[in-house]
VOBA-1610 file (N, C-alpha, C; in pm, whole numbers, padded with zeros to 5 digits, always signed):
BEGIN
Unk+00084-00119+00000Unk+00000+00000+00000Unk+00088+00124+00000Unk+00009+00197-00067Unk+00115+00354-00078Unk+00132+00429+00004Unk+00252+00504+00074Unk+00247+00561+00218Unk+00202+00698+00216Unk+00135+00710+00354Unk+00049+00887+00341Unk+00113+00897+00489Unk+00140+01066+00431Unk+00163+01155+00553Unk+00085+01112+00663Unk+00228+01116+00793Unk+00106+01131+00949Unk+00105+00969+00946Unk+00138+00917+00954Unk+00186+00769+00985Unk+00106+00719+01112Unk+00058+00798+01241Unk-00013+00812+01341Unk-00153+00859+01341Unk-00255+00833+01476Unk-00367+00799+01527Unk-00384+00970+01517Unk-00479+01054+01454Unk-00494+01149+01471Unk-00627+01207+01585Unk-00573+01290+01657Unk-00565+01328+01796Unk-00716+01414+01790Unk-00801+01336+01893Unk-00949+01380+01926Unk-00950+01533+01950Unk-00882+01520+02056Unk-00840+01672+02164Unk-00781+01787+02062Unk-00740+01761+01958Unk-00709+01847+01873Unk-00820+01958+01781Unk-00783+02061+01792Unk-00869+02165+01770Unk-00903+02187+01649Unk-00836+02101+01545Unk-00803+02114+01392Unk-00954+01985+01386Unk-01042+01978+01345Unk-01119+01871+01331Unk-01056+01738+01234Unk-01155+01623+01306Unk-01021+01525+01248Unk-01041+01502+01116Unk-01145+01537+01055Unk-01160+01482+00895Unk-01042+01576+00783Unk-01081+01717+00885Unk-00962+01807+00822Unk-00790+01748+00804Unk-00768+01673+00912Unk-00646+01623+00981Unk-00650+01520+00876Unk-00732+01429+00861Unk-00698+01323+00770Unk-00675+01374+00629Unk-00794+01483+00569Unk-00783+01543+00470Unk-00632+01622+00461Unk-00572+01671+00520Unk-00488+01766+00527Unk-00349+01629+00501Unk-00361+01545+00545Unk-00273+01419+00565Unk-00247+01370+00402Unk-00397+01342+00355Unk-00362+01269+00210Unk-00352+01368+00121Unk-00408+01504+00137Unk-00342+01622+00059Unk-00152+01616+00034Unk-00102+01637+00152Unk+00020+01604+00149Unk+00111+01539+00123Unk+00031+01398+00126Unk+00110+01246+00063Unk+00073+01325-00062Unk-00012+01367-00115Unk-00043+01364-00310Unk+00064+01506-00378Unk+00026+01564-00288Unk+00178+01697-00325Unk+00327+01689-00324Unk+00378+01656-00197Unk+00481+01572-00229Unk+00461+01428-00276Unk+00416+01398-00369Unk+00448+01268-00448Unk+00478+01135-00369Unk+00442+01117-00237Unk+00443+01009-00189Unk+00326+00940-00232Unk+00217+00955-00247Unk+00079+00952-00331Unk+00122+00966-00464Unk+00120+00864-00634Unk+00146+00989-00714Unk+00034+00949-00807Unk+00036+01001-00897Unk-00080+01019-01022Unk-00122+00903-01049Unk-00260+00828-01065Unk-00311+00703-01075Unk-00307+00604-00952Unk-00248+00668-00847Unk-00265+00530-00724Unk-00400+00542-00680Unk-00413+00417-00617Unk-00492+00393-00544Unk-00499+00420-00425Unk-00582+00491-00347Unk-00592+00545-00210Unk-00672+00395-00118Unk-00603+00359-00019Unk-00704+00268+00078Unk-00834+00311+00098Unk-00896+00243+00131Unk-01112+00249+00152Unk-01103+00307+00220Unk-01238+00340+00257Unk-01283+00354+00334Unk-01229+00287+00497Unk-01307+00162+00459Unk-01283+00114+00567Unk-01115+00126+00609Unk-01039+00063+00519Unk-00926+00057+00572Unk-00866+00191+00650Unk-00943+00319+00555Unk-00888+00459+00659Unk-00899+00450+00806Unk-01053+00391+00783Unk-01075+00431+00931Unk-01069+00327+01055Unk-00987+00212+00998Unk-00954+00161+01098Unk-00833+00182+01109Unk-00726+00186+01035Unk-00580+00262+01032Unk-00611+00362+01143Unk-00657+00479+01138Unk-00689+00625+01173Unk-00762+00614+01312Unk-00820+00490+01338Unk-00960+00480+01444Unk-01028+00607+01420Unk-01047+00662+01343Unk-01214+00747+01317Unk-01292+00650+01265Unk-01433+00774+01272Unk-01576+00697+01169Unk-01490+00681+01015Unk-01608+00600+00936Unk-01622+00649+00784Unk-01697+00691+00774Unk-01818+00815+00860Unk-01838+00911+00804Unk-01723+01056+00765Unk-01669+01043+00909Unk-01494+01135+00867Unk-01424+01086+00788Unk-01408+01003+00738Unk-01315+00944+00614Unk-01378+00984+00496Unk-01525+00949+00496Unk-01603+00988+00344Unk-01572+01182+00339Unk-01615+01267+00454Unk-01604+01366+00483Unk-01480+01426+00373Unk-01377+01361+00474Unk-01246+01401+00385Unk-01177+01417+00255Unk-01233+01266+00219Unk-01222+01192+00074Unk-01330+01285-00008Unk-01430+01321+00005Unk-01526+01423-00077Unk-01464+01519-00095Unk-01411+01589-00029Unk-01374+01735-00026Unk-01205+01710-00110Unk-01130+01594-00112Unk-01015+01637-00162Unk-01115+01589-00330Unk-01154+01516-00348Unk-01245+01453-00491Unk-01272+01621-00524Unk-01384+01722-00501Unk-01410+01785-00506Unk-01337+01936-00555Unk-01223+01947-00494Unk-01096+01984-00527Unk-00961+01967-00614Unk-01032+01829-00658Unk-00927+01791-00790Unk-00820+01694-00765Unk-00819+01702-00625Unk-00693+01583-00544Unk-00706+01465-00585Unk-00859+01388-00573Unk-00868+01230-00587Unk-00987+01276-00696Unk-01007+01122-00770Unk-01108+01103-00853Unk-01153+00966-00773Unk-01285+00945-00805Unk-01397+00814-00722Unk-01395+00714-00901Unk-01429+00597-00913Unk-01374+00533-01038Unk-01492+00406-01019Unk-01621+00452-01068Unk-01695+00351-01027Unk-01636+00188-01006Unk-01668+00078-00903Unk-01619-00043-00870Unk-01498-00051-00908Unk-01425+00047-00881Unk-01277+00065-00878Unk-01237+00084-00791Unk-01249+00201-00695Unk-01202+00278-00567Unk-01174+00426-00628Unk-01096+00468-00534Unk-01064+00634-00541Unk-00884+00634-00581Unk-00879+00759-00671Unk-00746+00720-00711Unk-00709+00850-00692Unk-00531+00867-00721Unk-00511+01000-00722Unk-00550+01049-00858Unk-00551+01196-00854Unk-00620+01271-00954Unk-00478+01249-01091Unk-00503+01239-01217Unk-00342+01265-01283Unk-00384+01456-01335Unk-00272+01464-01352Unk-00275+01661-01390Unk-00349+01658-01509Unk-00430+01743-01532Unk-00501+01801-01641Unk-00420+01852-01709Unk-00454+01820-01866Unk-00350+01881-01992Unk-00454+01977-02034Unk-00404+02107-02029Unk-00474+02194-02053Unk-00411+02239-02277Unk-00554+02277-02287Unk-00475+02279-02433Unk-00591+02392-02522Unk-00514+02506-02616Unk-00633+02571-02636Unk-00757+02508-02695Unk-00872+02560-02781Unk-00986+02511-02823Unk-00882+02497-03004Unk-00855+02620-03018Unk-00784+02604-03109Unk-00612+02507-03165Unk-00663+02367-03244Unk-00572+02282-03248Unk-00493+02261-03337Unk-00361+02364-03254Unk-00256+02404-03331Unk-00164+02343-03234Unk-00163+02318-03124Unk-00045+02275-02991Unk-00041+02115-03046Unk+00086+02095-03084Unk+00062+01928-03091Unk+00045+01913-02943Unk+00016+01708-02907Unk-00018+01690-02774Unk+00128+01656-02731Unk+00210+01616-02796Unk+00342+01643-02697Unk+00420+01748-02641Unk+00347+01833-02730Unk+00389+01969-02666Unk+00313+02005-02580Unk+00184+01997-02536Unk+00108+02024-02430Unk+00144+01965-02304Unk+00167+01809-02345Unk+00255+01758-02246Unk+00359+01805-02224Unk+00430+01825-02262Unk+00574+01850-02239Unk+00592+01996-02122Unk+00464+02072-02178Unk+00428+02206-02102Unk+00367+02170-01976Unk+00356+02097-01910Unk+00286+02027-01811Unk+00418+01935-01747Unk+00514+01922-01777Unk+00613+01830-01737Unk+00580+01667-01737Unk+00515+01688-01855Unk+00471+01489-01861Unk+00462+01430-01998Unk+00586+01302-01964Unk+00669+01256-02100Unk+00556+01204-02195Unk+00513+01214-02352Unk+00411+01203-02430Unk+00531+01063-02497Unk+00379+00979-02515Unk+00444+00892-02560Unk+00307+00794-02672Unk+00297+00748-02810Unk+00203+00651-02898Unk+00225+00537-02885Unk+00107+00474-02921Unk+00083+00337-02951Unk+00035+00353-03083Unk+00089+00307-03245Unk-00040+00332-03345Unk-00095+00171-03344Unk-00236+00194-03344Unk-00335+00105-03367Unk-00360+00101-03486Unk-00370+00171-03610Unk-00348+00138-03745Unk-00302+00227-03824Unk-00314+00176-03972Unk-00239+00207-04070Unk-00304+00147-04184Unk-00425+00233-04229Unk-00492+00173-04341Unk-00548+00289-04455Unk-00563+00217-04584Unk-00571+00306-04678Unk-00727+00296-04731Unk-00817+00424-04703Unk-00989+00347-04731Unk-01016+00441-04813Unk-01169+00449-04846Unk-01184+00492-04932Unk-01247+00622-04877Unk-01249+00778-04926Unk-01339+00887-04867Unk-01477+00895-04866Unk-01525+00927-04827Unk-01657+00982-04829Unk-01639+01101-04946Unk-01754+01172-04942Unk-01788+01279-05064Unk-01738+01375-04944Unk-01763+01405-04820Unk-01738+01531-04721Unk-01605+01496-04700Unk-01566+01396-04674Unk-01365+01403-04669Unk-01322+01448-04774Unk-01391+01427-04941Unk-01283+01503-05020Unk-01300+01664-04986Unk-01424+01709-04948Unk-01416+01806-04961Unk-01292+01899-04821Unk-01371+01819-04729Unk-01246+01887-04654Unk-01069+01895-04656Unk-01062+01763-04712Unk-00938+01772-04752Unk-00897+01829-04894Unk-00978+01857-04981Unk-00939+01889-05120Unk-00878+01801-05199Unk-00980+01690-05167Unk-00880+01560-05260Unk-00913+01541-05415Unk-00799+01495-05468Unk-00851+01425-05609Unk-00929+01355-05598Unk-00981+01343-05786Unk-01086+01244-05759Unk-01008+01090-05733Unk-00885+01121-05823Unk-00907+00974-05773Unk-00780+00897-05603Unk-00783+01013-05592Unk-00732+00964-05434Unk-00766+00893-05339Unk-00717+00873-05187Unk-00781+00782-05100Unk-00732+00820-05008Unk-00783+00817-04865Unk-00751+00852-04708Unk-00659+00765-04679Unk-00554+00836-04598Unk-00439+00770-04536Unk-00495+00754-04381Unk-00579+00632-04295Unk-00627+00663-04166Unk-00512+00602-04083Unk-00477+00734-04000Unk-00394+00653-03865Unk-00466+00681-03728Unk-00476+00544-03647Unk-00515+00556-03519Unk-00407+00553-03448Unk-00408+00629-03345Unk-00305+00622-03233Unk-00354+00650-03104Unk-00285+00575-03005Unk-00318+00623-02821Unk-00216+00680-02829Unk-00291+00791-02754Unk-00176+00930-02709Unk-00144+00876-02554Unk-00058+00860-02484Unk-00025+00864-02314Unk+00075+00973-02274Unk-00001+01013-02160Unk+00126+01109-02069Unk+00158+01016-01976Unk+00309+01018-01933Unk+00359+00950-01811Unk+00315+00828-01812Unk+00281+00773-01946Unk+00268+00611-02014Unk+00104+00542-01965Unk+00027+00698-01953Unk-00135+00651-01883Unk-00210+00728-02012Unk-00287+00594-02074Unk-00338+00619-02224Unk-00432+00797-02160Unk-00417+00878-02271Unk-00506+00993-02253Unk-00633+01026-02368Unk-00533+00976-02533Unk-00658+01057-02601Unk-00608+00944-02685Unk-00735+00921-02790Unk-00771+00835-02897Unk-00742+00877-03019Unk-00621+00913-03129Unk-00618+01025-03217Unk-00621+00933-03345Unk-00757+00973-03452Unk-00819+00880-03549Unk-00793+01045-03671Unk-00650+01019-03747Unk-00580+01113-03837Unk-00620+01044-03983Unk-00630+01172-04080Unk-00703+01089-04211Unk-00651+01251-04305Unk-00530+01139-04382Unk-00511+01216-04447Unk-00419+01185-04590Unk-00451+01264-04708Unk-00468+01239-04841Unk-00359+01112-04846Unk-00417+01029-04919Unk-00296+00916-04939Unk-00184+00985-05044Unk-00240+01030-05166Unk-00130+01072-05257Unk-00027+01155-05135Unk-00033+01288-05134Unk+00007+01333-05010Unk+00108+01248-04942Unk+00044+01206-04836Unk+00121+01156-04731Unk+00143+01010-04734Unk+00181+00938-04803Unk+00174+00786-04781Unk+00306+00775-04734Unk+00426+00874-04739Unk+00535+00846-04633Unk+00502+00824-04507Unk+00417+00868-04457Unk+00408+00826-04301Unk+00349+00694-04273Unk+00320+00575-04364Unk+00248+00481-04402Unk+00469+00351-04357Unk+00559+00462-04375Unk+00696+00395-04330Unk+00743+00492-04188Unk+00742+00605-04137Unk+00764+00625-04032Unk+00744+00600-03916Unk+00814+00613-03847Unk+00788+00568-03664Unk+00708+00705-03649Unk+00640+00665-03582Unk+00496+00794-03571Unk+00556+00772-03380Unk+00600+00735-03282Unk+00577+00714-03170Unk+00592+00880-03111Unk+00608+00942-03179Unk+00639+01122-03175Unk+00548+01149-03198Unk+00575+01311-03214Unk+00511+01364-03229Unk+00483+01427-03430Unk+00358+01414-03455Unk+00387+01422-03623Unk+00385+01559-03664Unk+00300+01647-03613Unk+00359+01791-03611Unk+00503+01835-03630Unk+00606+01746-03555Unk+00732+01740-03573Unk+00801+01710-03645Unk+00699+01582-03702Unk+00802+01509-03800Unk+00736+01618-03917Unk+00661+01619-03947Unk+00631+01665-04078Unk+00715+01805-04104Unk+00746+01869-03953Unk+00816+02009-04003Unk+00948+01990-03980Unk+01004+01883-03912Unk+01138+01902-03881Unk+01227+01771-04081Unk+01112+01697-04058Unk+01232+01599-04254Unk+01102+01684-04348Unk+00990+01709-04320Unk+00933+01739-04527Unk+00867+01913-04516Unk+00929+01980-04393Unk+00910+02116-04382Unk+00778+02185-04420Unk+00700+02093-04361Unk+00555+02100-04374Unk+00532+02179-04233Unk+00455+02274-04222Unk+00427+02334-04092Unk+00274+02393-04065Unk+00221+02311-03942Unk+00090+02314-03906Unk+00075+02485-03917Unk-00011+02546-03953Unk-00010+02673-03907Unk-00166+02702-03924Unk-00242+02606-03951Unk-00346+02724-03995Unk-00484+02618-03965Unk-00569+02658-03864Unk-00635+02560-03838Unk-00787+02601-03889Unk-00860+02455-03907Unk-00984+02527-03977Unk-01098+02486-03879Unk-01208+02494-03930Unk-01366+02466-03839Unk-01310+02375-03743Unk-01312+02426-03606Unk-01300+02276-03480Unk-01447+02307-03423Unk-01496+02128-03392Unk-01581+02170-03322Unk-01579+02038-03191Unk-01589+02062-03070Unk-01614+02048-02981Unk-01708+01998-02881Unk-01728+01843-02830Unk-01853+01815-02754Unk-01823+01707-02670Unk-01918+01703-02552Unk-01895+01584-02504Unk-01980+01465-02474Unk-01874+01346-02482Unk-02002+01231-02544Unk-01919+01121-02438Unk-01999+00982-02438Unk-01941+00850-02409Unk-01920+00768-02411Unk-01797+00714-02363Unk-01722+00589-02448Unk-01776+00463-02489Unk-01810+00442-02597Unk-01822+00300-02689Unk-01721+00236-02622Unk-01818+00078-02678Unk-01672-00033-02661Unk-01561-00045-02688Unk-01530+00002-02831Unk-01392+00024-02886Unk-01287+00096-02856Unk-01394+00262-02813Unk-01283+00339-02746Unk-01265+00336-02638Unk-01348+00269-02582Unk-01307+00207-02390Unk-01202+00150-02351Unk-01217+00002-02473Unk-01100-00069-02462Unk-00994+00022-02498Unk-00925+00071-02568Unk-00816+00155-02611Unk-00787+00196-02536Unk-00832+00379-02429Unk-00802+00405-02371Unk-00861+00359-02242Unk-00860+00238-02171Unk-00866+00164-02085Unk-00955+00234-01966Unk-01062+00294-02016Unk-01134+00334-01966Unk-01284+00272-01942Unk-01384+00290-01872Unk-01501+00227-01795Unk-01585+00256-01933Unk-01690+00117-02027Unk-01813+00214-02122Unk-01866+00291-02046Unk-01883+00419-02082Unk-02007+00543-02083Unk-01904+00626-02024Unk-01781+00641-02020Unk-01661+00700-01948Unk-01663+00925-02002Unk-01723+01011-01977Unk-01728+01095-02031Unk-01606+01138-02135Unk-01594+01161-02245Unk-01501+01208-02285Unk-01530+01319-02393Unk-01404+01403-02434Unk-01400+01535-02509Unk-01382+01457-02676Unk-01459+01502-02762Unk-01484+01489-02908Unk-01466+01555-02975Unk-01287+01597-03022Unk-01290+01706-03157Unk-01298+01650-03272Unk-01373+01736-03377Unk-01327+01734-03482Unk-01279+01857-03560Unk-01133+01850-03682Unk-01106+01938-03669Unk-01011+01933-03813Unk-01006+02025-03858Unk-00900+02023-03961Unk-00796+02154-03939Unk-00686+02069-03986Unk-00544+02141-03954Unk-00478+02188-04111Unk-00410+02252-04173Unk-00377+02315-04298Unk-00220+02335-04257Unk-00119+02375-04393Unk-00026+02402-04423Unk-00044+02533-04502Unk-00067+02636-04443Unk-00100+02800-04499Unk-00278+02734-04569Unk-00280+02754-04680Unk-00426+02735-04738Unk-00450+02579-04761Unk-00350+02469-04755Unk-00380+02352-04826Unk-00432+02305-04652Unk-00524+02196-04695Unk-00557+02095-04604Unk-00441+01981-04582Unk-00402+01962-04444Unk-00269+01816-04424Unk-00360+01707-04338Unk-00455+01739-04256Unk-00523+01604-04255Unk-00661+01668-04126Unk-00746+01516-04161Unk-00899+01576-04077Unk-00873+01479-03940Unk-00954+01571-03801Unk-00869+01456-03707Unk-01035+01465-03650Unk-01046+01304-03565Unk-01132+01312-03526Unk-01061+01261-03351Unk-01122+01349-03296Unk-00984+01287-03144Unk-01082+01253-03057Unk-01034+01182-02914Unk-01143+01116-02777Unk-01024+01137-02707Unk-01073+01248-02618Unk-00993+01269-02525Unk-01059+01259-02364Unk-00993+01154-02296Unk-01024+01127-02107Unk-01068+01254-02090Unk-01218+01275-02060Unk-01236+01428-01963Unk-01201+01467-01843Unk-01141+01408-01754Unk-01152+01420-01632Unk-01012+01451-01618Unk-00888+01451-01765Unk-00748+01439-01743Unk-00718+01551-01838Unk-00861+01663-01923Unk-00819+01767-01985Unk-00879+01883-01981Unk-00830+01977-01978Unk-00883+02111-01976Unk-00888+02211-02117Unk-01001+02244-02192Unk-00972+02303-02297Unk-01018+02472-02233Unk-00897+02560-02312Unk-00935+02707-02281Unk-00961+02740-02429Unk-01053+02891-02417Unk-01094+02986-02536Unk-01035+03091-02568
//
C-alpha cells in the first residue's frame, strides 16, 4: 500500500477537526508525491480503521479532496489520485506532446493502425482531394507519463502523405512533418467540440469504464491554405482542460 503523511492515530483533543487532519494528511502524501498520479488510495474502511475514526470522517475528507481535484472516485474501482489536467487551447494548433511536455509529462504513442480506405464525398471536400485519391487513416493512443489519454483517429490524403504509411509515428507528427518534409501546421480550420461516451472500442483503447465521459474534436489542420489532414480525437475528460 502507498504511504500517506502522518503515519499516526490522529488526535481527538485536537482543535483542527479530524476529517480536516486526515484530509490535510492525504493532501500532502499527493503533493509531495508520496501519493502519485493514478494510485490507489485505501477504503474507506481501511482509513478508518488505520486512523480509528468513523467512515463518516473518512467519506467527509475523501469528498472534499475529490471535489478539489486531489482524488477522482472510479466507479467499482475505488478512489485514485487525480493525474494533472492537460490543458490545451480550443484552437488545435499545440501538438499533444507539446502540451505535455508544457505540463512536465513525457508524451508517448501506440499506433493502432495504418490503413488506406476509401473517402466519403465530405472528406474530399475537406481535404481537397482528387478524384481519384484515398484517405491515409492513422489511429493512435496518445499517453502522458505512459497513462493512455486521447484516442487520435488522423485521415489524411494518401497521394500526399503515404510516407508516413513507413515512419515511426511514436512522436510527435507535427514534428516530424516540419522538422524531414518542412511541412508546418499553421493554420487551423472549423473545430468543433462536444462531449459524449465511451463505446466499446474506445473504452477498450483508452482503458477506460463504457459510458466513461469524454472530449470529441473534430477538426481540420492546414499548411497556410492547403488541407494536411482531418482529425477526429477522444480525449479522457476528467485528465483535460480546454481554454478559449
Amino acid at each position: 500500500m502507498n504511504s500517506i503523511e502522518g503515519e499516526k492515530m490522529f488526535k481527538q483533543e485536537n482543535r483542527v477537526p479530524l476529517y480536516l487532519q486526515l484530509k490535510e494528511s492525504l493532501r500532502s502524501s499527493i503533493t509531495t508525491r508520496k501519493l502519485k498520479a493514478g494510485d490507489k488510495i485505501p477504503t474507506e474502511v481501511e482509513l478508518s480503521e488505520k486512523y480509528n475514526i468513523s467512515r463518516v470522517t473518512v467519506r467527509k475528507a475523501v469528498s472534499e479532496l475529490v471535489e478539489e481535484g486531489y482524488l477522482v472516485r472510479k466507479q467499482g474501482k475505488g478512489t485514485f489520485v487525480q493525474s494533472q489536467k492537460i490543458e490545451r487551447k480550443v484552437v488545435h494548433l499545440t501538438s499533444f506532446t507539446a502540451a505535455c511536455e508544457a505540463h512536465g509529462l513525457k508524451a508517448s504513442s501506440k499506433t493502432v493502425k495504418r490503413e488506406i480506405i476509401l473517402p466519403a464525398s465530405n472528406d474530399k471536400k475537406r481535404l481537397q482531394l482528387e478524384e481519384d485519391d484515398q484517405l491515409l487513416f492513422i489511429q493512435r493512443v496518445r499517453y502522458a507519463d505512459e497513462q493512455p489519454l486521447m484516442l487520435e483517429n488522423n485521415y489524411f490524403s494518401f497521394k500526399k502523405y503515404k510516407f508516413l504509411l513507413e515512419e515511426n509515428l511514436q512522436g510527435s507528427i507535427y514534428q516530424l512533418l516540419q522538422d524531414k518534409y518542412q511541412i508546418i501546421l499553421n493554420n487551423p480550420g472549423e473545430t468543433s467540440l462536444e462531449l459524449v461516451r465511451a463505446l466499446d472500442d474506445v473504452a477498450s483503447l483508452l482503458d477506460v469504464p463504457i459510458g466513461e465521459p469524454l472530449f470529441y474534436m473534430e477538426t481540420v489542420v492546414s499548411f497556410d491554405e492547403t488541407p494536411v489532414y482531418f482529425g477526429k480525437q477522444y480525449m479522457i475528460g476528467e485528465r483535460y482542460k480546454f481554454s478559449f
